[in-house]
Structure formats: C-alpha cells, structure tokens
MIDREN-490280 format. One record per residue (C-alpha): x, y, z; residue number from 1; residue in three letters. Coordinates in steps of 0.5 Angstrom, whole numbers, plus 500, padded with zeros to 3 digits. Layout:
BEGIN
X  Y  Z  NUM  ALA
...
//
This chain:
BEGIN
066  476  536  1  UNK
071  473  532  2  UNK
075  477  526  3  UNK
073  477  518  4  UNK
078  479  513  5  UNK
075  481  506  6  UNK
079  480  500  7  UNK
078  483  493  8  UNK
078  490  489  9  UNK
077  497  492  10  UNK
074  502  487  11  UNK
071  508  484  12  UNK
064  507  481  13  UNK
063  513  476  14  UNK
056  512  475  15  UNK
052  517  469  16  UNK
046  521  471  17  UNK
044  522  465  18  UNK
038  517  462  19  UNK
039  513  456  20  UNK
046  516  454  21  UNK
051  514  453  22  UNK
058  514  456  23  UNK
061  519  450  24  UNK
054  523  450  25  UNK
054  523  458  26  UNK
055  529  462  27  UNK
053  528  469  28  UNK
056  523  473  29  UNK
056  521  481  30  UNK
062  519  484  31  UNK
061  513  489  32  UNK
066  508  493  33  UNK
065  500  490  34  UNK
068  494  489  35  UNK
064  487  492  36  UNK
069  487  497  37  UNK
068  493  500  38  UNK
061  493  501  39  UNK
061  486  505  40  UNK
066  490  509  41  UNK
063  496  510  42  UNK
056  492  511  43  UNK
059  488  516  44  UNK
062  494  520  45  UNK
056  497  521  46  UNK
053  491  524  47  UNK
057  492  529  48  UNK
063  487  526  49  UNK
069  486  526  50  UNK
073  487  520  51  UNK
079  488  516  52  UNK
080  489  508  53  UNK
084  488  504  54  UNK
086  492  497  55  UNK
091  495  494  56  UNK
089  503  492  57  UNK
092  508  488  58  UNK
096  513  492  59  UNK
091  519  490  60  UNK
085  522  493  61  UNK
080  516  490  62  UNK
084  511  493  63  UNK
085  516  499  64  UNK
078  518  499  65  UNK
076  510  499  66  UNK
081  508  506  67  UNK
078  515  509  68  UNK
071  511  507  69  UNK
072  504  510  70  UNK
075  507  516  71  UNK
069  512  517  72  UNK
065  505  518  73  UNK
070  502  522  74  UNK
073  498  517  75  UNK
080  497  519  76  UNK
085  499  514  77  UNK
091  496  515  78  UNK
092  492  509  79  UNK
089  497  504  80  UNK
094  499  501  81  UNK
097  504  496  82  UNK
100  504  490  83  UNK
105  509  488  84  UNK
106  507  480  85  UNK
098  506  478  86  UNK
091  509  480  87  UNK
085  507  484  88  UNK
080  502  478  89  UNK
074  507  476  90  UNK
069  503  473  91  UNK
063  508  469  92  UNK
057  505  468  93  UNK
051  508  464  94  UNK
044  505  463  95  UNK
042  505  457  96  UNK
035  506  453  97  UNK
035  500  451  98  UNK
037  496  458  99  UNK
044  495  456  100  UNK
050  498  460  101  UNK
055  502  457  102  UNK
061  500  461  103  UNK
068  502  461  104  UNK
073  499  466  105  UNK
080  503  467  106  UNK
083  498  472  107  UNK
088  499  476  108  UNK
092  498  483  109  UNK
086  493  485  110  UNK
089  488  480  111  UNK
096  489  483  112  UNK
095  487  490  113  UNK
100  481  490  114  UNK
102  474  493  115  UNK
108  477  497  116  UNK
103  482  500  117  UNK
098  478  503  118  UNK
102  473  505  119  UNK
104  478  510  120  UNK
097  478  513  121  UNK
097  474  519  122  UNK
091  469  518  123  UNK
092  467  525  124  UNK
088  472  528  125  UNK
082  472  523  126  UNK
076  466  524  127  UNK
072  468  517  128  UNK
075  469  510  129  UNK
071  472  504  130  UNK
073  472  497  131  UNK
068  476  493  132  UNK
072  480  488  133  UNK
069  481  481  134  UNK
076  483  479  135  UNK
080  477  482  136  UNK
079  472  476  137  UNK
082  477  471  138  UNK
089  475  469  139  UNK
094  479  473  140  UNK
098  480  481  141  UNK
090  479  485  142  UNK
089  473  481  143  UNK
095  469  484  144  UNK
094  473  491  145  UNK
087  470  491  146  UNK
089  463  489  147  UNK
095  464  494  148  UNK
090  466  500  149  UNK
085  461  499  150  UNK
091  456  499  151  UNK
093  458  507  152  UNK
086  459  509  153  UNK
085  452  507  154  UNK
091  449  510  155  UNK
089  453  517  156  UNK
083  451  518  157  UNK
079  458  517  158  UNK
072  459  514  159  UNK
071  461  508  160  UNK
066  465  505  161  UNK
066  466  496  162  UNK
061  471  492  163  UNK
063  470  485  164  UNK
060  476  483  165  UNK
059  475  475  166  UNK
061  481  471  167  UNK
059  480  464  168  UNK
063  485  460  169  UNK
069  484  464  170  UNK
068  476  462  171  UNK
064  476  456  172  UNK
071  474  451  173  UNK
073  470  457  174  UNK
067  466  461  175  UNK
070  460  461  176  UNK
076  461  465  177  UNK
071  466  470  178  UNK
067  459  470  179  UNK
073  454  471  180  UNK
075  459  478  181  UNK
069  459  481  182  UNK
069  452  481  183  UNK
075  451  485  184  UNK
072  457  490  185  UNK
066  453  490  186  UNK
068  447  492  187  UNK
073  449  497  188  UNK
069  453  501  189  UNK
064  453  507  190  UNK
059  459  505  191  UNK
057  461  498  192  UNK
052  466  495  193  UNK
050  466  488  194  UNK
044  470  484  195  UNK
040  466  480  196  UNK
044  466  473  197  UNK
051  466  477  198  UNK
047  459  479  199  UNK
046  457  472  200  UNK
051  459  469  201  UNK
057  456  473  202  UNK
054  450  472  203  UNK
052  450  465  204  UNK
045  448  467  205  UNK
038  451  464  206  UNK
034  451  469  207  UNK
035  454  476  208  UNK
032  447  479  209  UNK
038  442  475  210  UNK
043  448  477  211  UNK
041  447  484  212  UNK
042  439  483  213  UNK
048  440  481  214  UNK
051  444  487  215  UNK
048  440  491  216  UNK
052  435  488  217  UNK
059  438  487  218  UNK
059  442  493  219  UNK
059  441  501  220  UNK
059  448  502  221  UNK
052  451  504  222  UNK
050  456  500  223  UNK
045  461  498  224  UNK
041  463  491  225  UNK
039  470  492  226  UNK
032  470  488  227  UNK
029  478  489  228  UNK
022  478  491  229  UNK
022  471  490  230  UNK
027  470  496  231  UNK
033  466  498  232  UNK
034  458  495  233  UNK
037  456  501  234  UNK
041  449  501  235  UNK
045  446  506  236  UNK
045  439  508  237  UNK
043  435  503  238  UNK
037  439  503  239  UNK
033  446  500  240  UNK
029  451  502  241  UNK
026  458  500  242  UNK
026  464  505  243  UNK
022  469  504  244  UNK
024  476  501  245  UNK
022  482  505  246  UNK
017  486  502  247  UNK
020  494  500  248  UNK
020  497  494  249  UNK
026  499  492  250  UNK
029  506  491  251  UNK
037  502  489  252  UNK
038  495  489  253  UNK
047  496  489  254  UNK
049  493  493  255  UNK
043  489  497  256  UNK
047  483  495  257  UNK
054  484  498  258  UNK
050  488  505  259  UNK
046  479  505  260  UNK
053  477  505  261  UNK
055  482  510  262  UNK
049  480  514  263  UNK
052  473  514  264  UNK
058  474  515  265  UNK
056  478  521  266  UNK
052  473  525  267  UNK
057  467  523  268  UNK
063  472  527  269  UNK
059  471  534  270  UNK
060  462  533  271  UNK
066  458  533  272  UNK
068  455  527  273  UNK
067  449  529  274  UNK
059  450  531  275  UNK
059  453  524  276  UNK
060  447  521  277  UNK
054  443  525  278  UNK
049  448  524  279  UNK
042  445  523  280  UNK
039  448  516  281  UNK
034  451  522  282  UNK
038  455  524  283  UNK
041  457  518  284  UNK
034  459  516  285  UNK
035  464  521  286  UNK
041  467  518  287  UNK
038  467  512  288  UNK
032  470  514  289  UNK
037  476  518  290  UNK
041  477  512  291  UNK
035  478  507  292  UNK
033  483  512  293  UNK
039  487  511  294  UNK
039  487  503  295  UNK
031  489  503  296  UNK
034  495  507  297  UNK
039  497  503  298  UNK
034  497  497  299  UNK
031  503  501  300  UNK
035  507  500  301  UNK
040  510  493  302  UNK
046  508  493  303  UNK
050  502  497  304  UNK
054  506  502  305  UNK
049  510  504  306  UNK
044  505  505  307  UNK
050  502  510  308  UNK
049  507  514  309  UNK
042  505  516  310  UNK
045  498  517  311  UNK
045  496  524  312  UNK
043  490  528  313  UNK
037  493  531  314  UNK
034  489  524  315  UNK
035  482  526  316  UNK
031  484  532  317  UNK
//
C-alpha cells in the first residue's frame, strides 16, 4: 500500500447549536476537529490507509487536541506542526432562519505553514498527493507553500489529487482569484472532485452540461462532479457517465464530500502510479461507486469525525 500525504488547514469548527440565532445571539456551541484536509486524512485511515497530514496548529490545546484527534485515526502527524506565535484557526458558523450562515473565520497558524517547511517532507516516500484546503488560496505563507508542493509533486512524477472546496464567505470580495488558482490545480492534476456549483463557477458556465464540456476540454485529469442524491457525474477519457448515489437519509452531511475523496484516495493507495493512469472508466466507475458508498455512511451519522469512526472497508464489499 502506497503512502498519501494530505496538505491544507487543520481547525476548529465552533458550530451554534442554537436554531436561527446568530453569532452574537448564540449561546450554545459544539466544538468539533475540521478542515478538508483533515477529513480526507482521517476518512483515509479509517479505511485502512496510509496517510500523513500536513498542517501547521497552534501551540495550545485545540492544536493539541487536533494532533491527539489525527493520531487516535492513525494519522501520522509528523508534519503537523505547532506554531508558538499564533493560534489554532477556529471557524463559528451559525444557521440562520433564513438559510444563510452567520460566518466568522479567526484564522490563524494554518495559514502559516511555510515554503521552508514542506520542502523538508520527503516527497520520495509518498505516491499520492492531496490538495484540498479551502484556506490555501488565501493570501499568506500556506498559499506559497501549496504552489511550492505542487511544483515538486509534478517534477517527481507523484499523483496528485485537488478538491477546491469553494467557501463563499471566505471568497465572496475575491472569487476571481479563488477561480484563477483552481485553474492551475485542475490543469495540473490527475484526480479532482467538485460539487456541482464549484463545476459552474471555475468555469463561468451556466449550466452543469457546458461546465462538464469545459472540463472535459481544459482538463486531462479524470475527475468527478458530486450531485447528492443524483449521484456522481463521473469524466475520464473523453467521456462521462453518472454513478448512482446510495439511498440514506441523512442525520449530517459535513464531511461526505472529503470522506468520497478519501475513499478515492484510499483504493488508488493499493495500485501503481502507472496502473493509475491507464484505468479504464470501468474501473474507475467501481472507484466511484466504492467512494460514494463512503459518504452515504458519513451522512448517517452527526458530525464528520464521528462518522469516521464507522468508516471502514468492509463498505466496498
């Protein structure tokens, strides 16, 4: 089984248990691990993989508990690493009446993981890459270390995985830029997974068939558009098809997108890079139908962690 090293922010999600109130109004919050990143990580481990994380913590309990989190999965933590002069990131989210989210994003050490540090990760010993921070593209140290990474990833020849993982209020004064990095990921990659709207909005397409088209043209990579309970659009080869969903009904969806990316990654661990790259969309169909299998299981349960914990690969059989 080959290695995977995962790259991007590690945090604390600090969610309102309150209904309808907001941020300022809310008096109740549940403290849970986060960040894309993180989730593919651990959704990987509990499969049964093998997988490193790097990230870049505060030196303080949440960072502490974060690592302690990681290592419970059997995450290795090598390069998680802690940052004396700045606190874990904490995001508190609340749901408003209206659907809209009342959003606060306190950033801190993830941003900070530097160009210096991941040049000391030896890349040699990992066959799969993945990039799936929403914090990346954000102007700062993690910005230039995620381009740095990607850039020896491609000179030595290892498989690379991206999931944009769009945040509108982190991007809503800056989507352009958010846009315009996507597209060197998407064109450099082998793997990547959007949802629906990512699909429309890198591509400045208005409908999910001409966004699709556009992908299919500008891209080389396969690549998977998540759809819900409509499935998975699957394209690879010059070609698409949908996979069907797994019926649940879902208890929390958090987390069912990086727990499908996770599956990916998880069963592409057990090929050679150079098998990967010739699959037919066959196969590639069984991947996806495995991975949507995943998600469908983390929708079960309240919370992305947690489901993880009921992940296993017993659910591909």
């Amino acid at each position: 089984m080959k290695k995977i090293l995962c790259i991007g922010e590690a945090l604390i999600d600090m969610i309102c248990t309150d209904k309808g109130k907001s941020l300022s109004q809310g008096q109740n919050f549940l403290k849970k691990p986060g960040g894309a990143p993180t989730n593919v990580a651990a959704a990987i481990a509990a499969l049964g993989g093998t997988v490193e994380l790097a990230a870049k913590v505060g030196n303080d309990p949440f960072g502490r508990q974060l690592i302690d989190v990681m290592q419970e999965f059997g995450v290795a933590t090598k390069w998680m690493l802690l940052d004396n002069k700045h606190f874990t990131t904490f995001a508190f989210v609340s749901l408003m009446e209206d659907g809209e989210r009342d959003f606060v994003f306190n950033r801190g050490a993830d941003g900070e993981l530097t160009r210096h540090e991941v040049e000391d990760i030896p890349l040699e010993e990992f066959s799969i890459i993945h990039f799936g921070s929403a914090t990346a593209f954000l102007h700062g140290p993690l910005q230039v270390a995620y381009e740095s990474l990607l850039q020896k990833a491609l000179q030595q020849n290892i498989f690379i995985s991206f999931d944009p993982n769009y945040r509108h209020l982190l991007f809503k004064s800056n989507k352009q830029s958010f846009i315009d990095q996507s597209w060197n990921f998407l064109q450099s990659c082998h793997f990547f997974k959007v949802s629906d709207e990512e699909a429309m909005l890198i591509t400045s397409k208005a409908t999910l068939e001409d966004a699709t088209t556009s992908l299919l043209e500008k891209t080389k990579a396969v690549f998977a558009i998540t759809l819900g309970k409509d499935g998975t659009l699957l394209g690879a080869n010059n070609t698409t098809t949908i996979v069907e969903s797994i019926p649940v009904k879902p208890v929390d969806t958090t987390g069912a997108g990086d727990a499908f990316v996770g599956a990916v990654l998880y069963q592409l661990s057990n090929m050679n890079v150079s098998d990967i790259q010739n699959l037919p969309i066959e196969k590639w169909e069984h991947i996806v139908a495995n991975a949507n299998k995943a998600g469908a299981r983390t929708c079960e349960y309240l919370g992305a962690m947690e489901a993880f914990k009921h992940l296993n690969n017993d659910i591909f059989k």
